[in-house]
KEKE-3310 file (N, C-alpha, C; in steps of 0.2 Angstrom, whole numbers, plus 5000, padded with zeros to 4 digits):
npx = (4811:4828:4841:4853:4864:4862:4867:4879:4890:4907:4911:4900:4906:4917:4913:4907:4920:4925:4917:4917:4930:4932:4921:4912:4896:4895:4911:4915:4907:4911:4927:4921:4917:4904:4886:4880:4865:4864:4873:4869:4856:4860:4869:4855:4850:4857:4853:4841:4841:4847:4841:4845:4854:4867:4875:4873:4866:4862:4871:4882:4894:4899:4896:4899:4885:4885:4882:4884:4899:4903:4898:4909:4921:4921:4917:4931:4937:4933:4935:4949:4950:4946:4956:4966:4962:4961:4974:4980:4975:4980:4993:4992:4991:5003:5008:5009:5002:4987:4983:4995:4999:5006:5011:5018:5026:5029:5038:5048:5058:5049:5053:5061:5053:5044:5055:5058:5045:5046:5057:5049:5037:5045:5047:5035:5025:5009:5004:4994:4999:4997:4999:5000:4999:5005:5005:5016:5008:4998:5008:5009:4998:4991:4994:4994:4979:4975:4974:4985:5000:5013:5022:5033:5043:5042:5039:5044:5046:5031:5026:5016:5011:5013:5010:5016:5030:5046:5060:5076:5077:5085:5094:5084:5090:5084:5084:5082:5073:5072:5062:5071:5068:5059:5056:5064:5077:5084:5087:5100:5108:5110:5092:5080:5067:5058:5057:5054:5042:5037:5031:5023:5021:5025:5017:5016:5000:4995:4991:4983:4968:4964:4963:4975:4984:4998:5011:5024:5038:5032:5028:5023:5005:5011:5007:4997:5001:4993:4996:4996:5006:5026:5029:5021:5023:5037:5034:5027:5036:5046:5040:5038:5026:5028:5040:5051:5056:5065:5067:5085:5089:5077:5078:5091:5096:5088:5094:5105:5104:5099:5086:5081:5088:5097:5094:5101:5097:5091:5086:5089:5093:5081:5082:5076:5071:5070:5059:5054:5039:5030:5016:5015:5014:5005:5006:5019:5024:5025:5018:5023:5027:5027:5039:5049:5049:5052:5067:5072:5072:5081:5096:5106:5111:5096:5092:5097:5094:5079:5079:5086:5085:5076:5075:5073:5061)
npy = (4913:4908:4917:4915:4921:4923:4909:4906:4907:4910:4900:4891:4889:4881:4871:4864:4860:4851:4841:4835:4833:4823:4813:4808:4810:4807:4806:4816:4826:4820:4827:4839:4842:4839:4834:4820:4824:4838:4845:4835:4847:4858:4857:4854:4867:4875:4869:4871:4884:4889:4880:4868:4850:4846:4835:4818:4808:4795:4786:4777:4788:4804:4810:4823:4832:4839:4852:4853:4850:4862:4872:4870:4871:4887:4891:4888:4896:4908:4907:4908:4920:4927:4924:4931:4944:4946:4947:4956:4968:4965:4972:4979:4990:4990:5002:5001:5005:5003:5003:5010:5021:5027:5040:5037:5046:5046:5046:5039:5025:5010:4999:4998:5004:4992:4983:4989:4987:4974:4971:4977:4971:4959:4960:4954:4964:4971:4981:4987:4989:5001:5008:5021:5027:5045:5060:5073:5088:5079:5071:5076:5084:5071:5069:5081:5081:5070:5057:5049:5046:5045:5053:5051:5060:5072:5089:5101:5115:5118:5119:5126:5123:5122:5109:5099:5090:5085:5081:5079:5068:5069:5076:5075:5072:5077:5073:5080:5067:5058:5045:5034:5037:5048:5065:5076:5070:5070:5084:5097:5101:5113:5111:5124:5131:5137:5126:5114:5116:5117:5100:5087:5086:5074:5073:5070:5068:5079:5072:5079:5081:5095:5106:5114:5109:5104:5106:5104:5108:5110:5120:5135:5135:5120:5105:5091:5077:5067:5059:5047:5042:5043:5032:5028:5040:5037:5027:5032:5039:5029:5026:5035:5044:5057:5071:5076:5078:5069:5058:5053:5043:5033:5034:5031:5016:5013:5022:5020:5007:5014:5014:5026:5045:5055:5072:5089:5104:5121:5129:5125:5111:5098:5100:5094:5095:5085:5079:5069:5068:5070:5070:5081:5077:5079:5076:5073:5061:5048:5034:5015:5009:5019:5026:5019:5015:5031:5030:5023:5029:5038:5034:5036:5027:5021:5032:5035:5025:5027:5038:5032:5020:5018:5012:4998:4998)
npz = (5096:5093:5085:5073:5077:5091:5091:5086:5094:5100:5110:5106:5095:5097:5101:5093:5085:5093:5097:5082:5084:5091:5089:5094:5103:5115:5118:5118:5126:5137:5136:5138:5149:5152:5152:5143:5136:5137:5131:5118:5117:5118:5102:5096:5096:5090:5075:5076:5074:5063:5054:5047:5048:5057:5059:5056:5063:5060:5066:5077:5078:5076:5063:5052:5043:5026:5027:5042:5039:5031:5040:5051:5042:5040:5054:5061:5053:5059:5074:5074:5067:5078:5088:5083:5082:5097:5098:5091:5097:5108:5107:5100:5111:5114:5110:5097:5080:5074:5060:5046:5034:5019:5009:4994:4982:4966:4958:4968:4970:4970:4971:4981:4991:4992:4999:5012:5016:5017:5027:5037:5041:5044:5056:5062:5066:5073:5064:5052:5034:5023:5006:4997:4981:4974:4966:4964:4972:4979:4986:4997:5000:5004:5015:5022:5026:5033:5025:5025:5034:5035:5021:5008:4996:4994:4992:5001:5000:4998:5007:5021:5032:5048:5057:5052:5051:5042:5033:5023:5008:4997:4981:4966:4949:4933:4918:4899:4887:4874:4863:4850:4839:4838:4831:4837:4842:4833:4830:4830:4845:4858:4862:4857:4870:4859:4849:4855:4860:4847:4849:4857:4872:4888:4902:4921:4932:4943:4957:4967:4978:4979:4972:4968:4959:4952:4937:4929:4918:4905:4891:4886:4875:4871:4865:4876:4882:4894:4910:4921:4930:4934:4928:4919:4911:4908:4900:4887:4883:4878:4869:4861:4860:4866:4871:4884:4903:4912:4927:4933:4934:4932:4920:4915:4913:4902:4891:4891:4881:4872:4871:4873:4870:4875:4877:4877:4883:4881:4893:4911:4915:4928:4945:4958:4971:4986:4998:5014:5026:5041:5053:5066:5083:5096:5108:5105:5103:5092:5086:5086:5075:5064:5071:5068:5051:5053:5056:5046:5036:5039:5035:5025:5014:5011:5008:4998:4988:4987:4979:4967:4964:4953:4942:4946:4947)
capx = (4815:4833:4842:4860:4869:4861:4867:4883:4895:4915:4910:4897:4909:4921:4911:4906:4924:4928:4912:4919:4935:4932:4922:4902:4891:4899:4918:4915:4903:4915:4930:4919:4913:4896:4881:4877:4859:4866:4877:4864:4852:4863:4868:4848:4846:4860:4850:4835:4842:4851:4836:4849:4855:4874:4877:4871:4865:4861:4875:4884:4899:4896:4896:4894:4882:4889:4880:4889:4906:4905:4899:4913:4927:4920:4919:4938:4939:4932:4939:4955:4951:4944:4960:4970:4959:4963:4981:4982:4972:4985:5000:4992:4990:5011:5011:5009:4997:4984:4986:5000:4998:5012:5010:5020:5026:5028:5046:5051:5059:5044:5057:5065:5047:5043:5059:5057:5040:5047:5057:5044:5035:5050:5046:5029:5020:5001:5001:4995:5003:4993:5004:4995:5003:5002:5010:5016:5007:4996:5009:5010:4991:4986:4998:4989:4972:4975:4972:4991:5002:5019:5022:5040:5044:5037:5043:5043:5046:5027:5023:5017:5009:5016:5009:5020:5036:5050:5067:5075:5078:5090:5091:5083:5090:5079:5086:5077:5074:5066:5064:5077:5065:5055:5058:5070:5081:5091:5089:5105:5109:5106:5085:5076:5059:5051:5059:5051:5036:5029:5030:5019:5026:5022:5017:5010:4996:4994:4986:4981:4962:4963:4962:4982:4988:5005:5014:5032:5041:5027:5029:5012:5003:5011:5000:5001:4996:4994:4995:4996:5013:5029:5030:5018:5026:5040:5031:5025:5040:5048:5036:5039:5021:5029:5045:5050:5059:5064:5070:5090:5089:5074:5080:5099:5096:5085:5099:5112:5102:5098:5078:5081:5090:5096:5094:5104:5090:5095:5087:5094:5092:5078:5083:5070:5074:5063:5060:5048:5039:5024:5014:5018:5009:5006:5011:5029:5026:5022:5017:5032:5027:5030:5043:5051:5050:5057:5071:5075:5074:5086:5098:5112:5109:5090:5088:5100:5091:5074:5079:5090:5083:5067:5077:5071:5054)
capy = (4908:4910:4918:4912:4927:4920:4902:4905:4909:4907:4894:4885:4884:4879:4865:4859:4858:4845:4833:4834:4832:4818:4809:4807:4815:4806:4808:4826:4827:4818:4830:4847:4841:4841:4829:4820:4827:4845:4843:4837:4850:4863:4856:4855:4873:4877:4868:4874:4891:4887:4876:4861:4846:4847:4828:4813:4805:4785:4779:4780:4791:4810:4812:4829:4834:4842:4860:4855:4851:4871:4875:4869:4876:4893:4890:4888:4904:4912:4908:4910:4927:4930:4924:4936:4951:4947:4947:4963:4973:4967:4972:4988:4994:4992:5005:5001:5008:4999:5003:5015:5023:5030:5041:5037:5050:5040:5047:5034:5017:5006:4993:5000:5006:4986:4980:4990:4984:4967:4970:4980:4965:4953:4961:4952:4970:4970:4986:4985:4994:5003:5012:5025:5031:5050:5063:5082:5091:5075:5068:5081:5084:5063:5067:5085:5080:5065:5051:5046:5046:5049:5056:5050:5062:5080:5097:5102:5121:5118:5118:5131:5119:5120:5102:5095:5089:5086:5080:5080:5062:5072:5079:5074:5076:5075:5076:5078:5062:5055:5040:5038:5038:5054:5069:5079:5065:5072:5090:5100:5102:5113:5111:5126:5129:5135:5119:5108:5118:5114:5093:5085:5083:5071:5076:5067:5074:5080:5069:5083:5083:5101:5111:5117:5105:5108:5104:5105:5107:5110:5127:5138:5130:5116:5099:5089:5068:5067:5051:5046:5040:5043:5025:5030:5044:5033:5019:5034:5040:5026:5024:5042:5046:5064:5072:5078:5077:5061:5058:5051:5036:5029:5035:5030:5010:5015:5027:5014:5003:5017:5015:5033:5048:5061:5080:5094:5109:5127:5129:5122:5102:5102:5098:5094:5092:5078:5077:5064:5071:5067:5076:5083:5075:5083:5072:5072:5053:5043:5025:5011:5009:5027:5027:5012:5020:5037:5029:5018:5036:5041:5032:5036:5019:5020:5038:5037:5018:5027:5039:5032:5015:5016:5006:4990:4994)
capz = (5093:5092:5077:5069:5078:5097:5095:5084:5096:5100:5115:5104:5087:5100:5106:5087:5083:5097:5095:5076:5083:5098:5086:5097:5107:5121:5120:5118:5131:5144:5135:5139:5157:5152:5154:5136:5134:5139:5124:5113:5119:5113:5096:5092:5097:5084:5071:5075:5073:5056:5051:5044:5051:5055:5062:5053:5069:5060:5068:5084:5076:5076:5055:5048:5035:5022:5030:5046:5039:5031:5046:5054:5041:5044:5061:5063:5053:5065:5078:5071:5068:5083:5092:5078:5085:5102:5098:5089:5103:5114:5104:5098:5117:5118:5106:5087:5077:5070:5052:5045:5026:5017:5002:4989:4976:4959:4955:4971:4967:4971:4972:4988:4996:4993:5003:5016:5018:5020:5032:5044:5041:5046:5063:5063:5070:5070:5061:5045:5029:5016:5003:4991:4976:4974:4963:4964:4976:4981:4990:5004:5004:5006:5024:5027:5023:5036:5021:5026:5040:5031:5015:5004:4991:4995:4990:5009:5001:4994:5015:5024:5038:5057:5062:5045:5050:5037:5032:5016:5006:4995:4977:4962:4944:4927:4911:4893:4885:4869:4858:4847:4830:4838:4829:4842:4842:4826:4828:4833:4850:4863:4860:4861:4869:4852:4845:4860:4859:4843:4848:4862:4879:4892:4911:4924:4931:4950:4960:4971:4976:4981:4967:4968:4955:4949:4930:4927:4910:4900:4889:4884:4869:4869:4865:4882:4883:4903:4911:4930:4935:4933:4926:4914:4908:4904:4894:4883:4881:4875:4862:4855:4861:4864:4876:4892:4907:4916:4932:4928:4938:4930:4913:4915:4908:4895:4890:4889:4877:4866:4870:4875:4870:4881:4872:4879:4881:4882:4898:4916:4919:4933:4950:4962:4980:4988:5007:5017:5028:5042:5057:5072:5086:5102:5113:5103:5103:5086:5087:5087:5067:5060:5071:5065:5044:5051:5057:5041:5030:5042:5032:5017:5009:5011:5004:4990:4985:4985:4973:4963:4962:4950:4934:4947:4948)
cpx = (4822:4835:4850:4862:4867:4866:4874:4888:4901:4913:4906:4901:4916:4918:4907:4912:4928:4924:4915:4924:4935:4928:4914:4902:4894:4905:4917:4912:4909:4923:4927:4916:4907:4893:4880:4871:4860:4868:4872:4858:4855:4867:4860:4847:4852:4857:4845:4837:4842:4846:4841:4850:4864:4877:4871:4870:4861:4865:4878:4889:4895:4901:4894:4892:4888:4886:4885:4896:4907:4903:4906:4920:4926:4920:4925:4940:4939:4934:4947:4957:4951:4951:4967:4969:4963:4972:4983:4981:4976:4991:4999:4992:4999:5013:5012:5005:4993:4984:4990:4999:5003:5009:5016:5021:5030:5036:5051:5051:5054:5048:5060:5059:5045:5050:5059:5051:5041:5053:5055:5040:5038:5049:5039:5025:5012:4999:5000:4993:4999:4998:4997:5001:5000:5007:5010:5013:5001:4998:5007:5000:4987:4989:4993:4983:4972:4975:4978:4997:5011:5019:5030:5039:5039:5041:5041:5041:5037:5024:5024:5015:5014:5017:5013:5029:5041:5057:5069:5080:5084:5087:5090:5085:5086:5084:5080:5079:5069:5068:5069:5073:5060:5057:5065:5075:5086:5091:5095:5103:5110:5097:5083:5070:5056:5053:5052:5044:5031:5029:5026:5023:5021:5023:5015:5008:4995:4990:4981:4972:4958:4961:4969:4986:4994:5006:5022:5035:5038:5027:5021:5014:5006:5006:5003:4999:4999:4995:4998:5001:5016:5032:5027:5020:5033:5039:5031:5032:5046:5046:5036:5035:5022:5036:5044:5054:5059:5069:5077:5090:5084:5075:5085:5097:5093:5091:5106:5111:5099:5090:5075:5087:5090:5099:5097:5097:5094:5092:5090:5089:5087:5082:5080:5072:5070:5065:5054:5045:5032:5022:5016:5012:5010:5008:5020:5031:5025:5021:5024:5032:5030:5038:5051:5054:5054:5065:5076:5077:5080:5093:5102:5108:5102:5088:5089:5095:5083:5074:5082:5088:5078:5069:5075:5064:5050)
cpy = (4912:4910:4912:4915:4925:4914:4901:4909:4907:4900:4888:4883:4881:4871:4859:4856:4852:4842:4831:4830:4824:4812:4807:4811:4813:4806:4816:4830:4828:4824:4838:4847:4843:4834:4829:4824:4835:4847:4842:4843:4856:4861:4857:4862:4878:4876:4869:4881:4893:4883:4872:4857:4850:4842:4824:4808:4795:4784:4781:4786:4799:4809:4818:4829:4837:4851:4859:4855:4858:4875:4876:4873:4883:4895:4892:4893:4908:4914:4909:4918:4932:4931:4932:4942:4952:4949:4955:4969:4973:4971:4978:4992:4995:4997:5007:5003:5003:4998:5010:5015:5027:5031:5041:5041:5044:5041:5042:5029:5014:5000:4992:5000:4997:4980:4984:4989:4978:4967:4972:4973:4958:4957:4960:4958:4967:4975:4985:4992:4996:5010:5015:5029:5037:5053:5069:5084:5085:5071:5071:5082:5080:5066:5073:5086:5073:5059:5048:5049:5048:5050:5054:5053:5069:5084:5099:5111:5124:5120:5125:5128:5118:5114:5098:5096:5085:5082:5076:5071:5064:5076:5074:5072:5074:5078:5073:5075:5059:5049:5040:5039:5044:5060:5075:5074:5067:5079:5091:5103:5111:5113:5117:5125:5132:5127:5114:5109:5115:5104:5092:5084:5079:5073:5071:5072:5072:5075:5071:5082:5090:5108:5116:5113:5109:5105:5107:5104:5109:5119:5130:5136:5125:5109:5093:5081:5070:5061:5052:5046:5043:5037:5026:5034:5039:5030:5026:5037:5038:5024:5030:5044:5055:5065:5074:5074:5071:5062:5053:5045:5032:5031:5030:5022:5009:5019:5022:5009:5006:5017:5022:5036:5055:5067:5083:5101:5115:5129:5125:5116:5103:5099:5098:5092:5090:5077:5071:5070:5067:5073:5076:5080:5078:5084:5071:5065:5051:5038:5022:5011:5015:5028:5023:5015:5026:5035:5025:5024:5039:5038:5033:5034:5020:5026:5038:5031:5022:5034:5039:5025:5014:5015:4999:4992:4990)
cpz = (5093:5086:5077:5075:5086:5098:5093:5087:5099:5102:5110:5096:5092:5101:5099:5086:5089:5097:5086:5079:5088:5095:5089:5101:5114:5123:5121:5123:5140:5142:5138:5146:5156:5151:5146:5131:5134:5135:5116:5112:5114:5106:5092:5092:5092:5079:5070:5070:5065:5051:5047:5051:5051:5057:5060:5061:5068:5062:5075:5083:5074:5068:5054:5041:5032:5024:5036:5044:5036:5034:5051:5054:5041:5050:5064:5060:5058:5070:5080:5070:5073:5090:5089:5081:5091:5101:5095:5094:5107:5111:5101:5103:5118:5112:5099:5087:5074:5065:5051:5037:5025:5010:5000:4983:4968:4956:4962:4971:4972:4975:4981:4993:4997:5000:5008:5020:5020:5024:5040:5045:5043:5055:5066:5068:5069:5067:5053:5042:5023:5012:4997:4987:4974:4969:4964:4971:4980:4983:4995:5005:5005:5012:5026:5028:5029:5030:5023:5033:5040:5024:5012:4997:4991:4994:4996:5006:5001:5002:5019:5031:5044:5059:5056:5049:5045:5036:5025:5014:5000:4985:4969:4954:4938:4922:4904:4888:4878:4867:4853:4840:4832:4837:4831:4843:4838:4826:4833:4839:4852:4858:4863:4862:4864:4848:4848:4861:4854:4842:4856:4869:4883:4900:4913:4928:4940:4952:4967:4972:4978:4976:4965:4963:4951:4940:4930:4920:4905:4899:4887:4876:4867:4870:4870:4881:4892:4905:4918:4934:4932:4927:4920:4908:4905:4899:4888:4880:4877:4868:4860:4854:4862:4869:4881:4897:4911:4923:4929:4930:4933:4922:4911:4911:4901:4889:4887:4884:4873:4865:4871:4874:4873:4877:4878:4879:4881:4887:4902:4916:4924:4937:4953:4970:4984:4996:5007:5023:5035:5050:5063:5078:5094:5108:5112:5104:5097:5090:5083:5077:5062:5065:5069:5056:5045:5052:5053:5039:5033:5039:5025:5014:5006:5005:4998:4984:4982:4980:4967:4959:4957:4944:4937:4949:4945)
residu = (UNK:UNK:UNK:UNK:UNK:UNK:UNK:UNK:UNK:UNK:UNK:UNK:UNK:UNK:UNK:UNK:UNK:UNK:UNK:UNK:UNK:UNK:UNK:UNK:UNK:UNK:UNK:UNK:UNK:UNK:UNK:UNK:UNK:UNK:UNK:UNK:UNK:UNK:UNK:UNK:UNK:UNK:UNK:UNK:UNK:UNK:UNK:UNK:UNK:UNK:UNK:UNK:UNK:UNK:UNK:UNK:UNK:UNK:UNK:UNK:UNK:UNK:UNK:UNK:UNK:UNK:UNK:UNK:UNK:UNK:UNK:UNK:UNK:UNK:UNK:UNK:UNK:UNK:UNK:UNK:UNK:UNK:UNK:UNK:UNK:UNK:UNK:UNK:UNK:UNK:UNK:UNK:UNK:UNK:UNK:UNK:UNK:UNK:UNK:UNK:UNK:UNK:UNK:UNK:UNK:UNK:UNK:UNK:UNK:UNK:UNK:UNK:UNK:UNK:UNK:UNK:UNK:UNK:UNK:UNK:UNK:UNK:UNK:UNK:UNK:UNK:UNK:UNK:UNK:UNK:UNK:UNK:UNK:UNK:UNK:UNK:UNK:UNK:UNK:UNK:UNK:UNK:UNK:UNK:UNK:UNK:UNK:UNK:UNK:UNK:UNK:UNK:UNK:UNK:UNK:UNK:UNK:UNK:UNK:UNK:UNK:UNK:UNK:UNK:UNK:UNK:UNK:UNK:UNK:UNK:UNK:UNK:UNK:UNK:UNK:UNK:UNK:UNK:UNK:UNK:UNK:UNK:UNK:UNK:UNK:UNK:UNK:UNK:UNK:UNK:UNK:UNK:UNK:UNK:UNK:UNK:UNK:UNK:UNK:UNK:UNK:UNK:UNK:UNK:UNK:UNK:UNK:UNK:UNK:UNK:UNK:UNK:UNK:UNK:UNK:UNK:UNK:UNK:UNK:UNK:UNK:UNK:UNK:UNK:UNK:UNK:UNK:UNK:UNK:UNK:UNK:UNK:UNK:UNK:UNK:UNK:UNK:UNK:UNK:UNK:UNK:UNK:UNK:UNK:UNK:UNK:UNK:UNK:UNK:UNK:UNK:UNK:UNK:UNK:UNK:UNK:UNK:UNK:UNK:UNK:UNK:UNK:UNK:UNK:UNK:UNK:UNK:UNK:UNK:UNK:UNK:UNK:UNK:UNK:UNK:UNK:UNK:UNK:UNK:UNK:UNK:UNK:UNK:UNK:UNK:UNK:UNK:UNK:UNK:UNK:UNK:UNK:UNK:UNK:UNK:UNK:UNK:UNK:UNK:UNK:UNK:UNK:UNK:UNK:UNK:UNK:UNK:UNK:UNK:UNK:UNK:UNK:UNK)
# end
């Protein structure tokens, strides 16, 4: 006997959706150049398979059951996706990549990675874009670990990898920021670190799964709250859950409406110097996709937007 997976094929959801669409067993027959009985023959051997009816046959008019009409709308998926396959397999043999993944480091404006995504997108590709958010030293190790294919936002210095190629998105700056009703708010300027020592700081916490996880800013024995993101780090910060350094960009509006105050420390401001980065291939070719993103980073506008823009994510 024949199963589902035998009788449910493109040709035969092809040939339901035109007796649907022709309206009987006879239009559809004379539209498919088949002989009527040849036609019904192979609808019964779908219904057998399926055990339903899928056409109400009291009347002369090809009526679907309610199993054949959700046979039907699944049907047209199907084939829809099947033409969608085809279309992608041709259009990934000129060159794209079938899927492309970009880690994300959490200190880059979301905002700007989301517009560029729409206009890779405004090039109707068939590659499809998977964005992973990553921090510290787990951006560079989603790209050398393969999980991703470029990397935005890496400490290139942090690289000692040959097959990792590079180039720098520009420079960082972080200043120290608190609530304004959290204690370091009112002390006298510059802050030392025994000051900032004995109050909580906020980190975010590597998302490395390597075991080289980094921290920055954080003094010994001081009390940490951790949290995931940069974005994170913010929220807590504005609630004078503890201090700590901010990037100036996603600070700067905050700053201006007094949600946050900017401390003078007695050590240096940090500066962080942020590249993108992604791997050397051997051929010396990319796919049209990656090459498409290196090409945007190549940009003034683009690099200054991505790390300067993160007050619009």
């Amino acid at each position: 006997m024949q199963t589902a997976r035998d009788v449910l094929t493109p040709d035969a959801l092809s040939m339901l959706v035109t007796i649907h669409a022709q309206g009987s067993f006879a239009a559809a027959a004379r539209s498919l150049g088949m002989v009527p009985s040849a036609l019904t023959y192979r609808v019964r051997n779908i219904e057998d398979a399926l055990d339903v009816l899928l056409f109400d046959r009291s009347s002369r008019q090809a009526k679907l059951t309610v199993a054949g009409a959700e046979l039907l709308r699944e049907g047209q998926r199907l084939l829809e996706d099947i033409d969608a396959v085809a279309n992608r397999v041709k259009r990934v043999a000129t060159g794209w990549e079938p899927q492309l993944t970009i880690a994300v480091d959490s200190v880059i404006s979301r905002a700007t990675v989301m517009e560029l995504c729409e206009a890779f997108f405004a090039l109707n590709p068939p590659t499809r874009l998977k964005i992973r958010e990553e921090v510290l030293h787990g951006t560079l190790d989603a790209l050398v670990t393969g999980l991703a294919d470029l990397a935005i936002g890496v400490a290139m210095e942090n690289s000692t990898n040959s097959n990792i190629l590079g180039d720098r998105l520009g420079d960082m700056h972080f200043i120290f920021a608190v609530a304004p009703h959290h204690p370091l708010a009112s002390q006298p300027e510059p802050l030392a670190d025994s000051l900032i020592q004995q109050h909580r700081a906020v980190a975010v916490a590597d998302s490395t799964q390597r075991g080289n996880a980094l921290t920055y800013g954080l003094l010994g024995g001081q009390d940490v709250l951790t949290v995931p993101s940069m974005r994170a780090k913010l929220e807590a910060q504005l609630r004078g859950l503890g201090c700590g350094f901010l990037p100036e960009g996603l600070a700067r509006p905050y700053l201006e409406t007094g949600r946050l105050v900017r401390r003078a420390v007695e050590r240096p401001n940090r500066i962080l110097r942020i590249s993108y980065a992604w791997r050397a291939e051997a051929s010396g070719t990319h796919g049209r996709a990656l090459q498409w993103w290196l090409q945007q980073l190549k940009s003034p506008a683009t690099r200054a937007a991505l790390l300067e823009r993160q007050q619009s994510n």
